[in-house]
N, C-alpha and C positions, 0 to 999 in steps of 0.2 A: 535454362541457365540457372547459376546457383544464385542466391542471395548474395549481396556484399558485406562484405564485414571487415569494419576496420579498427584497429588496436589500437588505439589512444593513450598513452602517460598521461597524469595529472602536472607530472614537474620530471627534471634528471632523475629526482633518486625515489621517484614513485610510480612505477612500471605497472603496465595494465597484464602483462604478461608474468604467470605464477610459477613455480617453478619446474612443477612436475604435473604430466600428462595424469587426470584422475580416470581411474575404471571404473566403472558402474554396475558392479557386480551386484546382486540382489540384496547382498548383507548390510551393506548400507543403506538399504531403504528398511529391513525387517530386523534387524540385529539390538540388542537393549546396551552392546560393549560400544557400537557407532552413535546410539544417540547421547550416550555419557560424554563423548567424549566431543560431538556437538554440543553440550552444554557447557561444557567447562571452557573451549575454544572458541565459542561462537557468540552463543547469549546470553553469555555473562560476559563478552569482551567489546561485544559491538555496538555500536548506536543503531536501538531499538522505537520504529514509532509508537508512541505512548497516548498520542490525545490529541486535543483542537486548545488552542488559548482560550475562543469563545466559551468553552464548558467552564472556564475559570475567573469570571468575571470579577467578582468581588470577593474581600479577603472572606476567606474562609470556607471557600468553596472547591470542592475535592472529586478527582476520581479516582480509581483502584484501576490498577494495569497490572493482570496477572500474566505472567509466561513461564510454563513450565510447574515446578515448584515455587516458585516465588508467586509475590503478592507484592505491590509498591504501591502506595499513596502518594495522591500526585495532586497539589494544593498552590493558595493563594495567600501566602503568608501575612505576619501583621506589618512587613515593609513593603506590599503589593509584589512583592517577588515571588516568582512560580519556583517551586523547592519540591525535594519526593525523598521519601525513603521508608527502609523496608516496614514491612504491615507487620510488625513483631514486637511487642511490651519488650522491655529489657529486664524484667523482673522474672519470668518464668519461660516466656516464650510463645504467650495467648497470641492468637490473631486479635490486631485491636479492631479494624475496619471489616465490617461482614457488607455492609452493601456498597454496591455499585461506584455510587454517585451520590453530592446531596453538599451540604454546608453544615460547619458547626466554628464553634470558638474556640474550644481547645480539643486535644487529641484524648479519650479517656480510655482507659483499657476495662470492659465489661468486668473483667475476672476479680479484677483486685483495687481498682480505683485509680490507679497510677497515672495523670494527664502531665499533659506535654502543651507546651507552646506548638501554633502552626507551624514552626520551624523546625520539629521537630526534640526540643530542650525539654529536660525531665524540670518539672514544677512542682507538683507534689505526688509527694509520695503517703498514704493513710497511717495515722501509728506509726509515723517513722520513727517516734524513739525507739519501737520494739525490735529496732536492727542493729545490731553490736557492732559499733563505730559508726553509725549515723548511713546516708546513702552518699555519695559525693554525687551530687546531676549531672556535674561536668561530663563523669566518666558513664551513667547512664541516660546518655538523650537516649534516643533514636535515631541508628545507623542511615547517615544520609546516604543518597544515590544521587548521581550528577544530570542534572540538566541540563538541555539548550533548545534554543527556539528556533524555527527557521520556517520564512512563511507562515505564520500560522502555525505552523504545526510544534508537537514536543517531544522531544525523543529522550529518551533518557539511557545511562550507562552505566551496568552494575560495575566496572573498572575504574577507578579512581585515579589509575595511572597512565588512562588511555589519551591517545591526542585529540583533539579536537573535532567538536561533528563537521566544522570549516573543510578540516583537514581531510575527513571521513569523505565528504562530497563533493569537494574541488570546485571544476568549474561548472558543476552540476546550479550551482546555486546562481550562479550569474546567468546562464543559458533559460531559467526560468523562472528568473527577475520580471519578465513582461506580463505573466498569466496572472500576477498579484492575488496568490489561492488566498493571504489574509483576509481578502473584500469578499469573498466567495462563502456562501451561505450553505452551511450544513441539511442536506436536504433529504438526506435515509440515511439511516445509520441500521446495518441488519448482518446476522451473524447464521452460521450454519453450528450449530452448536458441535457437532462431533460427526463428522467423516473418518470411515474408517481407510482412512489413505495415512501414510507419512508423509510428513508437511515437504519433503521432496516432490514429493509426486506429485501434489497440486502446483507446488514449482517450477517444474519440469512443463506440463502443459501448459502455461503460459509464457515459455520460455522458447516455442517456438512454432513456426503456422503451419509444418506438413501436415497435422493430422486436420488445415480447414476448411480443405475441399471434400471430407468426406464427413465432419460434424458438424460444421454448419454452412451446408450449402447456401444460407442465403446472403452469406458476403459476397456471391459473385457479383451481386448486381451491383456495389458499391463499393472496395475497396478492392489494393492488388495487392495482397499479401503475398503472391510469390517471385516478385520483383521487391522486396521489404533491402533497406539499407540497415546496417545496422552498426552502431557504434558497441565499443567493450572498452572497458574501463578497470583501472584499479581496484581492490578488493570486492571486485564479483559485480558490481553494475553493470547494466547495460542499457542501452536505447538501440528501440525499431524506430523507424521510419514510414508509413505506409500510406500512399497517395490514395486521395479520395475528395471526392466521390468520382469513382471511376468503375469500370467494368473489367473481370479479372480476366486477363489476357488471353489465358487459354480456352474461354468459351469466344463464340461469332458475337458478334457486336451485334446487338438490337435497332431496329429503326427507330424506336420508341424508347424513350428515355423511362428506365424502369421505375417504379412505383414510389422508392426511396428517393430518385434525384427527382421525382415528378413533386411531391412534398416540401424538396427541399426548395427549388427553382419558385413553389407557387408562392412559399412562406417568405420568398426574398421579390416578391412581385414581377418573375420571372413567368412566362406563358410556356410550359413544357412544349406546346405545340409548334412555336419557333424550334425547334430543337430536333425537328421529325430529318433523320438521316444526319444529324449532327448529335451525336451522344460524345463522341470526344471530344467537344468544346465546350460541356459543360464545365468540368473542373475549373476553368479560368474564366468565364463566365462569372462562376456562384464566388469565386477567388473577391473580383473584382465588384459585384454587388456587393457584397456583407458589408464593403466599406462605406458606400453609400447608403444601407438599410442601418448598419451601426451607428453613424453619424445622428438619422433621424430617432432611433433609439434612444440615443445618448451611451452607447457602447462607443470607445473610440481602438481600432485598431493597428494606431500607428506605430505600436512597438513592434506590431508582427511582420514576418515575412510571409508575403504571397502562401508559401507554404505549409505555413504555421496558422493562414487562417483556414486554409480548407482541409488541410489534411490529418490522420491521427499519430500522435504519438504517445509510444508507450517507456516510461523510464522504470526500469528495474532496481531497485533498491537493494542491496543486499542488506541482514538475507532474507526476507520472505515478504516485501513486499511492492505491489506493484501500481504505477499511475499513468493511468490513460487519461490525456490532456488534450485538450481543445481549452482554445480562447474564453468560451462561455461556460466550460464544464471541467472537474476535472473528479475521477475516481480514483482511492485508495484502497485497495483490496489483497489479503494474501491471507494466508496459511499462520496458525500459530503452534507451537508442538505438544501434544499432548504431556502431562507430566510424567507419567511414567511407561509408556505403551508407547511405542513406534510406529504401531500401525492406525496411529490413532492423530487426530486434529482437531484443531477449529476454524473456521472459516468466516472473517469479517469482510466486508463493503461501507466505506463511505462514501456516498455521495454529494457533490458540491455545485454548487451551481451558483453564475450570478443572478442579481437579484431581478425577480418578472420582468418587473419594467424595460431592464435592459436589453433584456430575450427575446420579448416578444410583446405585442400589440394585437389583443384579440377584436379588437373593436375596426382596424385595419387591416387584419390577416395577416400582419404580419411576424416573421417567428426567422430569430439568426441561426439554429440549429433544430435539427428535427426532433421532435419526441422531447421537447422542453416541457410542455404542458404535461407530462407524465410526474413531473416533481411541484409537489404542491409546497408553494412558501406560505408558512400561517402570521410568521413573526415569532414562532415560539421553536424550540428545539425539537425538532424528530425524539420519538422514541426509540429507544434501542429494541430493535425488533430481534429475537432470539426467537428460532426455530429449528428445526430437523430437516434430516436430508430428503427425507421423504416428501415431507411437507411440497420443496421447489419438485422433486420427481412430480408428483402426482396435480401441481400446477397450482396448491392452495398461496404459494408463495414464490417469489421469483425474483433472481439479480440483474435481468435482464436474459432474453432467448440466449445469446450467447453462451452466455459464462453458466444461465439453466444447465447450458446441454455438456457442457465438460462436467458440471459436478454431476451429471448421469453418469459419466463415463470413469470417475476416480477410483470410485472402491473397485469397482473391476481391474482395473492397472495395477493395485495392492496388492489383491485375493493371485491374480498369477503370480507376482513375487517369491508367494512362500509355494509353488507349483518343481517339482523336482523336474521338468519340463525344460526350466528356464534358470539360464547358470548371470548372464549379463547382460545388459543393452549395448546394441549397436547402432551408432548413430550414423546418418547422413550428413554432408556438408551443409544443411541446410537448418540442420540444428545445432550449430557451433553453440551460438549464444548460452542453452542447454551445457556443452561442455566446459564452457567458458568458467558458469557459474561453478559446477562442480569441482573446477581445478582450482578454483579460490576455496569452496568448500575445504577441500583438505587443506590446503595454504595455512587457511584459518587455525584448524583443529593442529596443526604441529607446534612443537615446544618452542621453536623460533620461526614463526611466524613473519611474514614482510610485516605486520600490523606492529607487532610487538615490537619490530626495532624502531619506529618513530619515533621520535623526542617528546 
């Protein structure tokens, strides 16, 4: 049987359904006329995620969110207001910000002296009598870019005359009002600095589960991806649905509750060996425990449904990123596009986690989600860990087995692209999701856009 998948509006006049069926011919993954025209339509018009609030604690404190060509400064101004805009003097055109992250008082430009209020406002300018007619600061601050918050999180919009990230995400923001990521601690922060894939194609594979009975066999033992529900949403989102911890349907049922729910049952003070010829009553079982292991935690689960506490879901963010959520975890990961090269990316992971105590109990054995104790909380902020693709290939570094094993598998999906072999993809019903996205992809990139007629 095929996956479900149902089409959603946000409101009457905001349809989850795009206008025209997109093709998937190779040139949109390898072509430099496709990714132009992705930039001009996409990521310069969309709400983009950018950061954590928590990186911006007190005024003055800043990080740089590159995509693409661009470069944006993303700060704590002197009204504690989070502000950005672009990393460009208005004097000549110098990049003013070269590192990462860090705090300062005002904005100065290396090249010629020129600083700026965190607000980005021109202040002084050196020798400015030496400029015929004085500088007016008015007319050169620093070209602002639009923020909003949401959860925690910052996304920002090179469009000035775009609608709202409210607008952008509908009733996405209310549906995951309960997971409260703001309370949720930054826990890895790690990047793949350059895959040579188009940020499609790392897209594309998480955008849907055919290919994950054959790379990573060992979800059978714990999740049913190919019974996944799946919602589709307005300008390219989506949500799976995928029940867990369960055994994937198309293998025989085990008499012995496998290794992952044998972990999970012992960490929730569960005896796996109750469970010998009962493996499908785990799932409501381990449902119905977390509440009572939460409680003495001090995790409380009463926002969630049944559902929401044991199983995974994944929400698609258009366009390139993606959050696998549970109660006690939740991950940010996606693709960003190389500036000039199509067949090129980068590849970021955040992870988030609530805080020890409410996870787990090592002195009890007890633990609400498996593989908790893998994210160490110091009290201080993870480093941004930057590495190569090689590096997770050859196992020096790793986003988890999972997602390892797809980015083994990306540059290969790329290298056949430009193969005279191969003219388009053909999809199954089971990767709509996959086409869903790309029919908003073009959506996006037309002159009249459903985005662009918003108010």
């Amino acid at each position: 049987m095929p996956q479900k998948f149902n089409y959603i509006d946000f409101s009457n006049s905001i349809t989850s359904m795009p206008r025209k069926s997109a093709s998937l011919s190779k040139d949109r993954y390898i072509s430099n006329e496709f990714m132009e025209l992705e930039w001009e339509g996409i990521w310069t018009k969309t709400w983009l995620f950018a950061g954590i609030v928590s990186d911006l604690a007190e005024v003055g404190d800043f990080f740089v969110y590159d995509i693409g060509r661009e470069s944006i400064v993303v700060t704590r101004n002197e009204e504690m207001k989070i502000s950005a805009f672009y990393n460009v003097c208005q004097h000549r055109g110098n990049k003013i910000v070269t590192i990462e992250s860090g705090s300062f008082n005002k904005v100065s430009c290396p090249y010629h002296g020129w600083t700026y209020s965190l607000n980005g406002r021109l202040e002084h300018v050196p020798d400015r009598e030496l400029f015929e007619g004085g500088v007016p600061c008015e007319k050169h601050s620093l070209k602002p870019v639009r923020v909003s918050i949401w959860a925690g999180l910052i996304f920002i919009n090179m469009d000035e005359k775009s609608s709202s990230l409210e607008t952008f995400l509908g009733p996405i923001i209310d549906q995951l009002k309960p997971y409260k990521f703001e309370k949720m601690n930054l826990v890895k922060h790690q990047t793949v600095s350059l895959l040579e894939t188009n940020w499609k194609t790392v897209r594309d594979n998480f955008l849907e589960q055919y290919h994950v009975d054959f790379i990573h066999p060992q979800h059978a033992s714990f999740v049913d991806c190919c019974d996944a529900e799946n919602d589709l949403w307005p300008f390219g989102h989506t949500r799976t649905m995928v029940t867990s911890p369960v055994v994937n349907p198309r293998y025989s049922m085990p008499d012995e509750p496998p290794e992952f729910m044998q972990d999970y049952l012992r960490g929730l003070r569960l005896n796996p060996d109750d469970f010998h010829g009962k493996v499908p009553e785990i799932r409501k079982a381990i449902q119905k425990q977390k509440r009572i292991i939460g409680k003495e935690l001090g995790f409380d689960f009463s926002e969630f449904s049944d559902d929401q506490v044991s199983d995974v879901l994944q929400y698609d963010i258009f366009p390139n990123i993606f959050m696998t959520i549970h109660p006690e975890r939740l991950w940010i990961f996606g693709p960003k596009p190389h500036k000039s090269d199509p067949n090129k990316c980068s590849f970021t992971k955040w992870s988030f986690q609530i805080p020890s105590e409410l996870v787990r109990d090592e002195k009890k054995g007890l633990e609400l989600l498996p593989g908790s104790s893998y994210y160490d909380q110091t009290g201080f902020r993870p480093e941004h860990d930057i590495f190569t693709r090689e590096d997770v290939v050859e196992g020096r570094k790793s986003f988890t087995i999972t997602i390892d094993q797809d980015i083994h598998y990306l540059n290969d999906m790329q290298a056949g692209m430009h193969s005279k072999g191969f003219d388009s993809a053909l999809l199954s019903k089971d990767e709509e999701r996959l086409q869903h996205f790309h029919d908003w992809v073009d959506d996006w990139i037309r002159k009249d856009s459903l985005w662009s007629s918003l108010d």
